[in-house]
Steps between C-alpha positions, in 0.01 A plus 500: 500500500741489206466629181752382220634648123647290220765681361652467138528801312578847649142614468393205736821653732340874525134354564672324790697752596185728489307252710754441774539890551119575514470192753748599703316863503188376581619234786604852670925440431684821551607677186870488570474164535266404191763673265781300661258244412361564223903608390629181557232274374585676162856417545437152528198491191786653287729244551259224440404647171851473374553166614180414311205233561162541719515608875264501796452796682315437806394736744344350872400710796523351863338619811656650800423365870223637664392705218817685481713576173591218232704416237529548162694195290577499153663239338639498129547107376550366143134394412465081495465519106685800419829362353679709756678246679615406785554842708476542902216696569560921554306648833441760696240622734373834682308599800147535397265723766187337300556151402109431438478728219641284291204316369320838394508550121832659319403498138787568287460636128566330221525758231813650445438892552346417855825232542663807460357744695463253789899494455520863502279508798725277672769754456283677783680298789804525348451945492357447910802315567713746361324782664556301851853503320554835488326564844766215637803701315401818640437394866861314442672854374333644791608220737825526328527841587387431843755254561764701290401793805559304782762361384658814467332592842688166636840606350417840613454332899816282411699743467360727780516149760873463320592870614374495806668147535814668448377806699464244794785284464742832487339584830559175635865537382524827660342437791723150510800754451411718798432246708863369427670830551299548823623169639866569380492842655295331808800247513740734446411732787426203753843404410678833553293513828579146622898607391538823665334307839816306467722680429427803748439193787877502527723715620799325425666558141621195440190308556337747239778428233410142561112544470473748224671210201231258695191741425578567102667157387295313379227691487642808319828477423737222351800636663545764809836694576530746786768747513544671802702863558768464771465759756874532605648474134179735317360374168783363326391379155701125388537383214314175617146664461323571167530847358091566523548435853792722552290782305242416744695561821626806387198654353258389722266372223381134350684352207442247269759335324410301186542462112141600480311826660330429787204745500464496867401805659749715697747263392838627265577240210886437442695254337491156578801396771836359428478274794118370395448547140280303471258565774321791514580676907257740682700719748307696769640701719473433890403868600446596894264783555771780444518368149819373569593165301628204776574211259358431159229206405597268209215252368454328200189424308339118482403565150667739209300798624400646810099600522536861533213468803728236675838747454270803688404248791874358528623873504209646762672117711875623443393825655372348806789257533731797444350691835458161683860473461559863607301416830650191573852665440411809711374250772786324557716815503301621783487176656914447474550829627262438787623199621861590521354824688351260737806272492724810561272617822475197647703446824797304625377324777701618791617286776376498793602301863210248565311522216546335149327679162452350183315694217393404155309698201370365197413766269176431269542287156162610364409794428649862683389431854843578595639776697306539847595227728792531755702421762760634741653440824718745767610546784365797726724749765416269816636189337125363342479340169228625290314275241286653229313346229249724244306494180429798311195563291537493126783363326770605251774734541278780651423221785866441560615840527238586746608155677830672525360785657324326785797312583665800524268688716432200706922487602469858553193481769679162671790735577290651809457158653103477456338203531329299147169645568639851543705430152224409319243801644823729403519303108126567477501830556811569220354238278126689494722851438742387252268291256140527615365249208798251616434242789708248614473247781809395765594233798778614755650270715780607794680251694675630834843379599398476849174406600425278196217678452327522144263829407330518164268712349308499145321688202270353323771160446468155553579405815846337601525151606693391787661164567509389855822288577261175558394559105167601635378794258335845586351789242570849692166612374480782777273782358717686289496826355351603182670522165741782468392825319123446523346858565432469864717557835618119678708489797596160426568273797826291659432125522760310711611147554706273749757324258693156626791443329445281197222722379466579140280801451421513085400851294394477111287660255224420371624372160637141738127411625256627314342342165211645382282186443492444906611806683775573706423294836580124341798654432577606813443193654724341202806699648435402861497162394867534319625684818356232708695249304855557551667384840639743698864413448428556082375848615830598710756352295377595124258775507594582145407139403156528618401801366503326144359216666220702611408678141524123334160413574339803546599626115458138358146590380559885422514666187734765658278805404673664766787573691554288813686584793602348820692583824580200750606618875622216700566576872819267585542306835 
C-alpha cells in the first residue's frame, strides 16, 4: 500500500514528517532506525522548501518473502504541478519487521498546538536514541578501557617475551661460547697428546729437531727456531739469538718479546728484539727434568697476538720436547759408550793351522738393543781352537759390561782344558752367582788339530749350521742345554761331529735370523740356503768375502733392532 503527502508550505512538511515517523512506528521499525529516518527525511523536506514549488512525498511498504520482514520506501519528487522543476527524485528506504501495517489509519492533526506537540513527541526517538547513545559511549569507555588494559597487559608480555628473548639468546651465546672453548681446549689437548706421541717415539735428537717445526708450523706458529746448548762448549750465549731468548736460557723462564705486553701467563714481557722488531718472539725454555735448560724454543705468532690459552699449551709442548731431547741425548750417550765397549771387547781372531775364521757384528740402528751379543775365538793348552758365540739378556751398557765379564770368566775356565759342555755348566754356575736376575744364552764350538773332530755344546742359542763340503746343509740341533743363569742346576752336555775338510760350521745370534712377524726357523733355513750357495773354492780362498755375502740377504729385510753377529769356521783341505 502507499500512502502519499503534497508538500508546499512547511506546515504540509511537519504533517509529513509526523506521518512518516508514526508509520514507521507502527509498521514495527526499530527506533534507532526511525530517527535516522525520520532525521534524514527532514533534511531533505528542508531543502525542498528553500528551493520552493510543490513536492510529493510518497511513502510504499513492500512485503518480505515468505512472510518475513519488508521494506519501507520513501520517495521525495517535485509534485507534477508544483512549479518545482525538473529535480531527480530523493530516496531512501528501511527494513520494516511489519510491512502490512501500513494500511491501518495514521491520522495526523491539523491544528497547530497538536502539529506541535506531535513534533515535540517526535523528539521522543530522538531522547531513546540518545539514551542508546550514552549506553553505546559508556560500553565504548569501558571497552576502551578494556582494550587500553590489555594493551598494557600485551606490552607488559612484550616486554617480558623481549627479556626472556634476550635471557635466551645470552644463553645460547654462552652456551655457543663454551662449547667453543671446550673444543679449543679439546683440540688443544688432542694436539699436545698426538705431539708428545711423536716426539717421545724417537730416540734420536735430530729427528726430534726435525719433527717439532713440523708439529707447530702451520698450525701454531708462523716461524720456529730451535737453539740447542752444546754439551762440550756449555751454554754460550751469541749474539745471533734474540735477547728474550738469551734471558730465557739463562733464567730458565718464558719470554716474550714485543712492542706490546703480552699478558700470557708465566710468561716475562721485554722489549721487542733488535734482530725482529717487528715480530713479536715467544722463547721457552727446553728444560730436562733437573730443571736444567738444553736449548731454547723460538716461535713466532701467525697473527699480532698470541691467545694466552694457545701460549700455556705451546709451553706445557716445549716442556715435553725439552725432556724428549734429554732422553734421546742420554740414549745415545749410553748407546756410544756401549758400543765402543763392545767394539773394544771384541776379539782378534787368532790364527789357527787348518781352520779359517771370519767374524762380523753389526751393532743395532734402532733403538738401545746394543751391548749383549759376542764373539771370541782361542786357542786352548793341547793345541784346540775354541769358538764362542753369546747373547746377553738386556741391552745397554749394563749388558756390555756383564758381556765383558763372561768372556772373561769363560777364558779363565778354558784354561783347564774342559770340554764346551763343561764350560758352559762352569759359566752357569758363575753367571746364576754373580747376577741372579741376568741370563744369557751361548754356542761353543772346538775344533781338534788331530782327529778333525768337532764338539759343541749350547744354552738356550740357536743352533749352529754346518756346511758339508758337497754344499749339502745340516742344523746341529742336538738337545742343548738351557739358558744360562736360570735358577736351576744343568749339567749341560758335549755334542760331537766328524768334520771333512771343506766344512764350514756357522755360529750367530739371534739378531741374523729372527724377525718377529715369522719366527726364527725361516730364518734359519734363510742362512743355510746362503751357506749352501757359495762353491767350495769361494769358501777357502775368501772367507772374509763371504761373510758379507752371507749377512746381504739375510739383513735385506731387517730393521736392525738389534745387534747381529756372526762367526764362520771353515775347515781347510
Amino acid at each position: 500500500m502507499t500512502r502519499a503527502w503534497r508538500i508546499a508550505t512547511v506546515t504540509d512538511a511537519a504533517r509529513a514528517r509526523i506521518a512518516v515517523a508514526r508509520l514507521a512506528a507502527a509498521c514495527g521499525v526499530p527506533t534507532v532506525a526511525r530517527t535516522r529516518l525520520a532525521t534524514a527525511l527532514s533534511g531533505q523536506l528542508r531543502q525542498c522548501l528553500t528551493k520552493g514549488g510543490t513536492w510529493l512525498l510518497t511513502v510504499e511498504g513492500t512485503g518480505g518473502a515468505d512472510g518475513g520482514p519488508g521494506e519501507l520506501h520513501v520517495v521525495v519528487v517535485p509534485a507534477p504541478d508544483g512549479a518545482a522543476g525538473e529535480r531527480a527524485p530523493w530516496t531512501t528506504g528501511v527494513l520494516c519487521p511489519e510491512p502490512g501495517r501500513l494500511s491501518e489509519p495514521c491520522p495526523v492533526p491539523e491544528e497547530a498546538a497538536a502539529l506541535s506537540e506531535g513534533l515535540l513527541g517526535a523528539d521522543e526517538d530522538t531522547s531513546v536514541v540518545l539514551e542508546e547513545l550514552t549506553e553505546q559511549e559508556r560500553l565504548v569507555a569501558f571497552h576502551r578501557e578494556e582494550l587500553h588494559q590489555t594493551n598494557q597487559g600485551v606490552l607488559a608480555l612484550h616486554a617480558e617475551l623481549d627479556a626472556a628473548g634476550r635471557a635466551q639468546r645470552e644463553a645460547f651465546a654462552a652456551e655457543r661460547r663454551a662449547r667453543t672453548e671446550a673444543e679449543n681446549a679439546r683440540r688443544r689437548l688432542t694436539f699436545l697428546a698426538d705431539a708428545s706421541a711423536v716426539l717421545t717415539a724417537s730416540l734420536n735428537h735430530d729427528e726430534i729437531l726435525r719433527r717439532l717445526p713440523e708439529l707447530l708450523v702451520p698450525r701454531y706458529a708462523d716461524g720456529v727456531d730451535v737453539w740447542l746448548f752444546d754439551h762440550e762448549d756449555g751454554r754460550s750465549l751469541p749474539s745471533a739469538h734474540p735477547g728474550a731468548a738469551v734471558q730465557a736460557a739463562r733464567t730458565g723462564r718464558p719470554q716474550y718479546a714485543a712492542d706490546h705486553p703480552g699478558n700470557l701467563p708465566g710468561v716475562e714481557d721485554r722489549p721487542p728484539s733488535a734482530l725482529a722488531p717487528d715480530r713479536p718472539l715467544l722463547c721457552v725454555p727446553l728444560l730436562t727434568p733437573r730443571r736444567a735448560p738444553v736449548g731454547v724454543l723460538t716461535l713466532s705468532p701467525q697473527g699480532e697476538r698470541w691467545d694466552p690459552d694457545d701460549a700455556v699449551m705451546l709451553i706445557e709442548l716445549a716442556r715435553r720436547a725439552g725432556i724428549a731431547l734429554d732422553n734421546a741425548r742420554r740414549f745415545e750417550h749410553n748407546r756410544d759408550i756401549a758400543e765402543t765397549l763392545q767394539r773394544a771387547l771384541l776379539t782378534e781372531l787368532p790364527s789357527a793351522p787348518g781352520v779359517g775364521l771370519a767374524a762380523r757384528y753389526l751393532p743395532a740402528t734402532h733403538g738401545l738393543n746394543i751391548g749383549g751379543d759376542w764373539y771370541d775365538a782361542f786357542r786352548q793348552r793341547d793345541g784346540s781352537l775354541v769358538t764362542v758365540i753369546g747373547d746377553v739378556t738386556g741391552h745397554g751398557l749394563h749388558a756390555a759390561v756383564m758381556m765383558s765379564q763372561l768372556r772373561t770368566a769363560l777364558r779363565a775356565y778354558a784354561v783347564d782344558g774342559d770340554s764346551p759342555g763343561r764350560l758352559l755348566t762352569r759359566l752357569h754356575g758363575y753367571l746364576r752367582q754373580l747376577q741372579p736376575d741376568l741370563f744369557a744364552t751361548a754356542v761353543i764350538a772346538r775344533f781338534h788339530p788331530d782327529d778333525r773332530t768337532l764338539t759343541w755344546a749350547a744354552a738356550g742359542h740357536p743352533p749352529p749350521v754346518l756346511r758339508l763340503p758337497d754344499g749339502e746343509v745340516r742344523t746341529l740341533d742336538a738337545k742343548p742345554g738351557a739358558m744360562l743363569g736360570i735358577p736351576l742346576s744343568q749339567d749341560i752336555p758335549d755334542h760331537t761331529e766328524r768334520l771333512a775338510p771343506g766344512s764350514t760350521l756357522a755360529l750367530y745370534t739371534d739378531g741374523l735370523v729372527e724377525r718377529r712377524s715369522r719366527g726364527i726357523d725361516p730364518g734359519i733355513e734363510r742362512l743355510g740356503a746362503a751357506l749352501a750357495s757359495f762353491e767350495r773354492a769361494e769358501l777357502d780362498t775368501d772367507l772374509e768375502d763371504a761373510a758379507d755375502r752371507v749377512l746381504q740377504p739375510l739383513l735385506s729385510d731387517s730393521e736392525r733392532d738389534d745387534d747381529v753377529c756372526l762367526l764362520l769356521c771353515h775347515l781347510r783341505g
